[in-house]
C-alpha positions in Angstrom: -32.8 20.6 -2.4 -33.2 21.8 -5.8 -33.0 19.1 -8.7 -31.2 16.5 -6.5 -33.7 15.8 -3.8 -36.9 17.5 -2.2 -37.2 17.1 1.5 -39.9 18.1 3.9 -38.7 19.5 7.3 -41.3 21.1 9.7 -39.9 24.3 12.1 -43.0 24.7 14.4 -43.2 23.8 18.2 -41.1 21.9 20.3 -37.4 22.5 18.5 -35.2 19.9 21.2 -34.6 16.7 19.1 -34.6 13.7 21.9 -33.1 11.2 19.5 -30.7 10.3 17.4 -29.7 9.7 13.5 -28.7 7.0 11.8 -28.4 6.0 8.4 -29.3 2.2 7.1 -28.8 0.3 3.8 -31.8 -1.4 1.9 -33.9 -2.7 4.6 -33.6 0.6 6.5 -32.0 -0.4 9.9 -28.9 0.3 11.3 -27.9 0.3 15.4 -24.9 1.3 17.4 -24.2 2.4 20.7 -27.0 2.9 23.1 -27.5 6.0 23.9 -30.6 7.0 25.9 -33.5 9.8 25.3 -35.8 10.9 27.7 -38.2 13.7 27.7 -36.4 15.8 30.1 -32.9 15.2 28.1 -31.0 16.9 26.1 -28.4 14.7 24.4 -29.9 11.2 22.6 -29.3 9.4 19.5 -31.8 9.8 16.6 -32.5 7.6 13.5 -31.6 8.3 9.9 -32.5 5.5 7.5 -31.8 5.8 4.0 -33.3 3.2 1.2 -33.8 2.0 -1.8 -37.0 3.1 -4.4 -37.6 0.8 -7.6 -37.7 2.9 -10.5 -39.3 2.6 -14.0 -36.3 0.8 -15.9 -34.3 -2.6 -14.6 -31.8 -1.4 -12.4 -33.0 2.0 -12.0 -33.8 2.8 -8.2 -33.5 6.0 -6.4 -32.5 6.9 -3.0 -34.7 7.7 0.4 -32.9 9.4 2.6 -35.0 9.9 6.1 -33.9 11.6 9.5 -36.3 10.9 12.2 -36.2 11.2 16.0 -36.5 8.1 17.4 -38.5 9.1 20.8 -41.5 10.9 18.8 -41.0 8.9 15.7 -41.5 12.0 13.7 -39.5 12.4 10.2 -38.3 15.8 10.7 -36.4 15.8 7.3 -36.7 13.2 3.9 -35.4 13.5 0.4 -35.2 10.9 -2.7 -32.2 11.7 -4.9 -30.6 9.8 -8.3 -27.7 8.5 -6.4 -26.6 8.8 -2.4 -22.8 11.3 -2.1 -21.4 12.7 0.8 -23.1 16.2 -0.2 -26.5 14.9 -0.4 -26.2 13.6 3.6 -24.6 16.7 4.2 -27.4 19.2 2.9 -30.4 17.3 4.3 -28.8 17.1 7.9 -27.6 20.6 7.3 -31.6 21.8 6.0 -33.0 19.3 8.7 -30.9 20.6 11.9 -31.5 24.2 10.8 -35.4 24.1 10.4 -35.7 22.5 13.8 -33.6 25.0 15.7 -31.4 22.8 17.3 -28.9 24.1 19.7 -25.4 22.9 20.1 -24.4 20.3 22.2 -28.0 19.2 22.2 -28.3 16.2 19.7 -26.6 13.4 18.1 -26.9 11.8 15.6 -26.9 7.9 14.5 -25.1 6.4 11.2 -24.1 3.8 9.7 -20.6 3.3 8.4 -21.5 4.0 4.8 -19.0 6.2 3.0 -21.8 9.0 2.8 -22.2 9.4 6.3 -18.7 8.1 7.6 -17.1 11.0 4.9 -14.9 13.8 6.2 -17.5 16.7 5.2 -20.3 15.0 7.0 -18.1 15.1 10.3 -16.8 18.6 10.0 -20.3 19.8 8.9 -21.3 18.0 12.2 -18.4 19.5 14.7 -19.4 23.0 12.9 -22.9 22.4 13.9 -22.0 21.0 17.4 -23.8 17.7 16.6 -22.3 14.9 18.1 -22.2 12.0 15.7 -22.5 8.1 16.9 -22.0 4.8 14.0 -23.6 1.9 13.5 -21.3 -1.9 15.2 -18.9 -3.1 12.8 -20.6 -5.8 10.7 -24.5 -5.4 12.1 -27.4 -4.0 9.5 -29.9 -4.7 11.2 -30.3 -3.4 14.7 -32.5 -0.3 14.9 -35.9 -1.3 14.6 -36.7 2.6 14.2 -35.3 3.2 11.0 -37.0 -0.6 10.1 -40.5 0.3 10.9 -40.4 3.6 9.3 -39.1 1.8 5.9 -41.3 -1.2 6.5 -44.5 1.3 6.7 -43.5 3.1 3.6 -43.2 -0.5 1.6 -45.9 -2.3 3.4 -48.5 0.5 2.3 -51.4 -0.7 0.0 -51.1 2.1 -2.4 -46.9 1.9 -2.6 -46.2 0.9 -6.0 -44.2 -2.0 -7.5 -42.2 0.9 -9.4 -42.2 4.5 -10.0 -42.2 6.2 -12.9 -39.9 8.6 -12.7 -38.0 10.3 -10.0 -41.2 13.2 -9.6 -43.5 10.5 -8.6 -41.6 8.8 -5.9 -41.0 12.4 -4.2 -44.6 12.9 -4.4 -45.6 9.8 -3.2 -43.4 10.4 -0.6 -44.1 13.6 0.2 -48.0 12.4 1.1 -46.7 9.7 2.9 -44.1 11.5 5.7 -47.1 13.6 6.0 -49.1 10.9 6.7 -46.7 9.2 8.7 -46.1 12.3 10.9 -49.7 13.3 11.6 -52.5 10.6 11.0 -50.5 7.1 11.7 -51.1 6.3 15.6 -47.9 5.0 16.6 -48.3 1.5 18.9 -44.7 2.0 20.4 -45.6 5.9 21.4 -49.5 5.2 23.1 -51.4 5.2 19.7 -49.9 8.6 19.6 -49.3 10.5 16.5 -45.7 11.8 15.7 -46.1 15.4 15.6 -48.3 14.8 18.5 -45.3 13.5 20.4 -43.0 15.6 19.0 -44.7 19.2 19.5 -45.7 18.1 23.1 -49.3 17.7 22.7 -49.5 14.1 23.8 -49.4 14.5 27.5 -52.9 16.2 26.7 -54.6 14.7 25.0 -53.7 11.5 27.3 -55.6 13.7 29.6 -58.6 13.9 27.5 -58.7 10.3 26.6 -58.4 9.3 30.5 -61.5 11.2 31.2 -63.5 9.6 28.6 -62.7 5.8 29.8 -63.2 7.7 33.4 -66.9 8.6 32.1 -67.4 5.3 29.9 -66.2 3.5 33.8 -68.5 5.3 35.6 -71.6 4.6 33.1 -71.3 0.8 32.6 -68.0 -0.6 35.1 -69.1 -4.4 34.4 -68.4 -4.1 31.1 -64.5 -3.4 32.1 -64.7 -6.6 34.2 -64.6 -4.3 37.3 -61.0 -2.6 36.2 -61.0 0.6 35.6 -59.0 1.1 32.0 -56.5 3.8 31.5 -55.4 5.0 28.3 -51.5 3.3 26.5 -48.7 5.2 28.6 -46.6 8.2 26.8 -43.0 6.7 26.0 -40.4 8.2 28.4 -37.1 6.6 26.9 -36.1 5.3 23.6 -32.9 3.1 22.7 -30.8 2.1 20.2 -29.5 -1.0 22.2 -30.3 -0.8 25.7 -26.5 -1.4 27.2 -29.1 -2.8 30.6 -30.9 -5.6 28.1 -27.3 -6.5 26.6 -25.9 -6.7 30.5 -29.1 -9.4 31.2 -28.4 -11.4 27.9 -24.8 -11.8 28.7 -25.8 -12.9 32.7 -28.9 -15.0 31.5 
């Protein structure tokens, strides 16, 4: 990313992206149409969320820019930059799309309407890569809960400071953090899963693994379970961004 913004993008393992990109102002959430992702499909959407870092001056701040898939959670691209352009979307989704191998016609990505992401070199970068692109509703900024957890997690962390120094110090705070976001923080909405985990397509084993030892811990001592037999959180096997099926209920309810 050279002087404008580091990112961190990780090319091992399972290269399919499940789902989609969007980009949000401030609090870090933007929605749109719901498009579904499931672990046998190809074609989702996937969150980008791009917010705001205090910097060491009044009115300084810097720019987070984050891609992450939205069914493993994982943050498969990040930069902080001085400002946010059109060029800046375009070489993180460019670097991010690259390192993961995706294949055209297989992902799609969220945004918000933002001029960065809603410019014309974003969507012909986009159509060259055979991404297919989906924006946020008119007048709503705060309907992905993806990009909001990932942004309240960042803010909500004890050691994330009141302001950083300079723009080297919020890249390397964040570069410790995506790292520990991606492969230590067990995910609640994923099974108490990690990221990568999810992601790379380890989870389904080591499911397997934790199932056997509530199996043994059953066998030794069942009282203590109150006679049911426990069984480890279940793997995600869908992720929205506005469920059209729960908008369908509201409107009947």
């Amino acid at each position: 990313m050279g002087e404008r913004g580091d990112s961190i993008t990780r090319t091992s393992g399972v290269n399919l992206w499940r789902a989609g990109c969007g980009e949000s102002r401030t609090s870090g959430s933007e929605g749109g149409p719901g498009r579904p992702t499931e672990g046998d499909l190809g074609t989702a959407p996937r969150s980008d969320p791009y917010t705001k870092l205090r910097g060491p001056d009044r009115g300084v701040w810097f720019d987070c820019y984050v891609i992450i898939d939205i069914f493993s959670r994982y943050v498969v691209g990040w930069m902080v930059a001085t400002t946010e352009t059109a060029e800046l979307a375009e070489e993180l989704i460019n670097a991010a799309v690259v390192a993961q191998g995706v294949e055209k016609g297989t992902l799609t990505i969220h945004a918000d309407r933002g001029t960065s992401m809603a410019s014309k070199g974003v969507a012909e970068l986009l159509s060259d890569l055979g991404v297919g692109r989906t924006h946020s509703r008119p007048h709503v900024s705060n309907d992905n809960p993806y990009s909001e957890a990932v942004n309240k997690t960042l803010k909500y962390c004890p050691a994330f400071p009141e302001r950083f120094g300079s723009i080297e110090d919020a890249r390397a705070f964040c570069q410790v953090f995506f790292d520990y976001y991606n492969h230590e923080h067990r995910h609640s909405g994923i099974g108490l899963h990690t990221a990568a985990s999810v992601h790379y397509g380890t989870a389904a084993t080591i499911r397997s693994q934790r199932a056997k030892t509530l199996d043994a811990a059953y066998a030794a001592n069942p009282t203590s379970f109150r006679g049911r037999r426990p069984e480890p959180p279940k793997l995600p096997t869908v992720a929205w961004i506005n469920d059209p099926n729960e908008e369908v209920t509201q409107k009947t309810s």
